[in-house]
Structure formats: structure tokens, C-alpha cells
N, C-alpha and C positions, 0 to 999 in steps of 0.2 A: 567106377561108374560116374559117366559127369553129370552135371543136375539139369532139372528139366528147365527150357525155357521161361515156367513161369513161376520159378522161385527165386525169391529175392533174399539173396545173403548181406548180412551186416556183422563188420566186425567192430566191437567194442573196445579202444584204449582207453585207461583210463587209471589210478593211482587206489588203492587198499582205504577205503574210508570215504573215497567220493562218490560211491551209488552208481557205478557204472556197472555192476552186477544185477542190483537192483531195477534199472532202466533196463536193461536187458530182457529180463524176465515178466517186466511190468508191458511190453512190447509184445513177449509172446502172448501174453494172458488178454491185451487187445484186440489182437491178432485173431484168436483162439477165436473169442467172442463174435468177432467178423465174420465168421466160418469157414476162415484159412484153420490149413495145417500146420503147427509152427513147432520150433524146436528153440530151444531157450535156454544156453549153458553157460556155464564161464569156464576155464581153462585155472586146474589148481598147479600152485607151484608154492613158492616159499611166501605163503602169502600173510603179508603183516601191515601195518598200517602204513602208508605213503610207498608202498613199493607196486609196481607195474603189475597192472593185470590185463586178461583180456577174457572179452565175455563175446558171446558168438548167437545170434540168431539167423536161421534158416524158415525163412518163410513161402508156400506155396498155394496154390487152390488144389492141389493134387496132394495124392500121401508121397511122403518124404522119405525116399528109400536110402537116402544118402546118410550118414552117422558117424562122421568126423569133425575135426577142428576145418573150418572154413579158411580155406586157400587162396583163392580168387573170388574177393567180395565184391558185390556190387556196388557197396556202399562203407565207408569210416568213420565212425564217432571218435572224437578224441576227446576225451571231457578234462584234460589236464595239457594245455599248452605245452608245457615244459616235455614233455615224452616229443616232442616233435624234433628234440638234439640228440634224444637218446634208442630211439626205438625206430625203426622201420616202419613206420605206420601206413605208406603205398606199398609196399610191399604186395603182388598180386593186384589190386584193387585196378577193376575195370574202368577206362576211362570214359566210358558209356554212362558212371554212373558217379559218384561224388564225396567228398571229404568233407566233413563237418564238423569244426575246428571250436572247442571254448574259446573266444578269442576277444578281445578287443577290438583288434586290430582288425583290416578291412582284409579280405581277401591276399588281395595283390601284393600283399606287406607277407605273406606268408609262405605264399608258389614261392620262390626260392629255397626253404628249408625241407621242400616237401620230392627229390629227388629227382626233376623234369616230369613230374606228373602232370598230364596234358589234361586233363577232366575239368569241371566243375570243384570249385574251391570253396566254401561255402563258411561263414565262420558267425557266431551268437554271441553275446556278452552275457552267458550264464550265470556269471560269478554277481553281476549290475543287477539282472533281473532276480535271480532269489533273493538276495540282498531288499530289494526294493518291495519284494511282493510275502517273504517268508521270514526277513531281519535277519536273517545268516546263507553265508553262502552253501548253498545244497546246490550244485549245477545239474544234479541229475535229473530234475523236472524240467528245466528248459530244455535240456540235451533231448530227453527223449520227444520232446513237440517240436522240435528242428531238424531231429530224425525223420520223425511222420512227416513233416510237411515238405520236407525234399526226396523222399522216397518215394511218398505216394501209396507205399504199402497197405496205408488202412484210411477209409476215407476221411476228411478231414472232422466234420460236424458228428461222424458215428465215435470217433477218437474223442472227441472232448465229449460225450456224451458219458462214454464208457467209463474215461475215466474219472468225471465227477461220482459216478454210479460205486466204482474202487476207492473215491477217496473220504463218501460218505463211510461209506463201512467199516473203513481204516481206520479214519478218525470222529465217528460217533459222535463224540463228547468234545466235542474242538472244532467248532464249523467255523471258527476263521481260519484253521489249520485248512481247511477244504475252499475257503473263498482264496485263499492266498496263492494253494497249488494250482488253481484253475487261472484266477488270476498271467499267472507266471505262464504255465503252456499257453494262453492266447498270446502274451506280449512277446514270448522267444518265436511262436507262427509270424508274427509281424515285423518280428526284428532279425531274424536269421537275414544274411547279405551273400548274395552268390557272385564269383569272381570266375 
């Protein structure tokens, strides 16, 4: 069964310990919130800390009759540069839709490594921004507001709504833990660079 036009697949790369399951999941329950239908998994294997994973959301305004690992995505997170020498990460991905790279580096420094992927190249300095906004690198909060802002999937001001609403409750007892992460998703919306 192929999916309906107006769901939005994203797949997640990403390394065992850097919250690329996490951002995954935290996307659907956005999502959810929005009044999409969404599906929010990750893909298990041998999974240990710093080894490759992949985490998969399937988003739509319709129910979601589809219930596998995503094939042809419309969209790629990669929240660990270094998977981009070892892993397929265009693999399927619609050139319709874009690649969003933890990166330093500018775009155009990166189409090369990426198999003649003709799409939009898109790339954040996750590791600079939680560093700057959280004092350790966590890139899964920027990753996933570079997500939302090149996707489009949830609108932008209901996303940082939501999620200050997710990270009051998180963390209660720790409101600079919650000024920090909000902090971080505005400056990765400001700072993601498209190639």
C-alpha cells in the first residue's frame, strides 16, 4: 500500500546515546497535539551506545494505514555527521523533500558525501547550539527544531508552544533546563542553512 499524499515520512540517523529516538518520538507527540495522525518508532538492532540507529516518523491529517519501516522518505535527520561515510542515508529519500545534516559545515561542503542527491541539503551546528544554550552537547533539541522548520510538518509558533508546554512538565524543578531547551529550538529555526 503506498502512502497517501499528505503524509510526511521522516527518517531519523542518528548514533545510541544522542536522542535521535528521543527527537523522534518527541515529533510525534507534537504532531499528535497538532491534530495529525502520527506514528513514532525507532528501528531495534544491536543497539548500544555510539552504534547506528534509525528512528522513523510517519506523519498525516488522515489515519495512517501504512505500518512499516519507512522506504522513501520525504525528509532525513542525521544528527551524527560521521554516519554520512558509513550509512546510506539518501537511500529512497525524495528529492522533493531534504536532508538535515548536524553539520558545521555549509551545505555545499557536504552534497558530495551525500550519493548525487539532487534535493535540498540543509545542515545546523547542533553540537555549537546546545553547547551554548544547555553547556553539553545534546544535538537532539536543535535537530528536532531543524526538522520542524524545514518540514513544515507542524506549524512553527504551535511547535514552540508545545513544546515549552513538554518541557515545563519534564522538567518542573529546573526552569533553566526549560529556558535553555527553548532557548536552543529558536536559535537551530534561525540557524539551520539550506544548500
Amino acid at each position: 500500500m503506498s502512502k497517501d499524499k499528505n503524509t510526511v515520512e521522516i527518517r531519523w540517523h542518528g548514533r545510541g546515546g544522542q536522542g535521535a529516538k528521543t527527537a523522534c518520538l518527541l515529533l510525534a507527540d507534537v504532531a499528535f497535539s497538532s491534530g495529525k495522525q502520527v506514528q513514532g518508532f525507532p528501528e531495534y538492532g544491536p543497539e548500544r551506545m555510539g552504534a547506528p540507529i534509525t528512528a522513523y516518523n510517519r506523519i498525516s491529517d488522515g489515519k495512517n494505514r501504512v505500518h512499516s519501516n519507512i522506504y522513501e522518505p520525504d525528509y532525513v535527520v542525521v544528527v551524527d555527521e560521521t554516519l554520512l561515510h558509513t550509512v546510506d542515508v539518501t537511500a529512497g529519500l525524495s528529492e522533493e523533500g531534504a536532508i538535515i545534516i548536524n553539520s558545521s559545515k555549509e551545505p555545499a561542503a557536504l552534497r558530495p558525501l551525500l550519493g548525487g542527491y539532487g534535493g535540498r541539503v540543509c545542515t545546523v551546528d547542533a553540537e555549537k547550539i546546545s553547547v551554548a544554550t544547555l553547556g553539553k552537547n545534546f544535538p537532539n533539541t536543535p535537530m528536532l527544531a531543524a526538522t520542524v522548520k524545514i518540514s513544515n510538518v507542524v506549524e512553527k509558533e504551535k511547535f514552540l508552544t508545545d513544546m515549552e508546554e513538554s518541557f515545563k512538565h519534564k522538567f518542573a524543578s529546573k526552569p533553566g533546563v526549560i529556558d535553555g531547551n527553548m532557548k536552543a529550538l529558536r536559535m537551530s529555526m534561525d540557524q539551520v542553512r539550506v544548500g
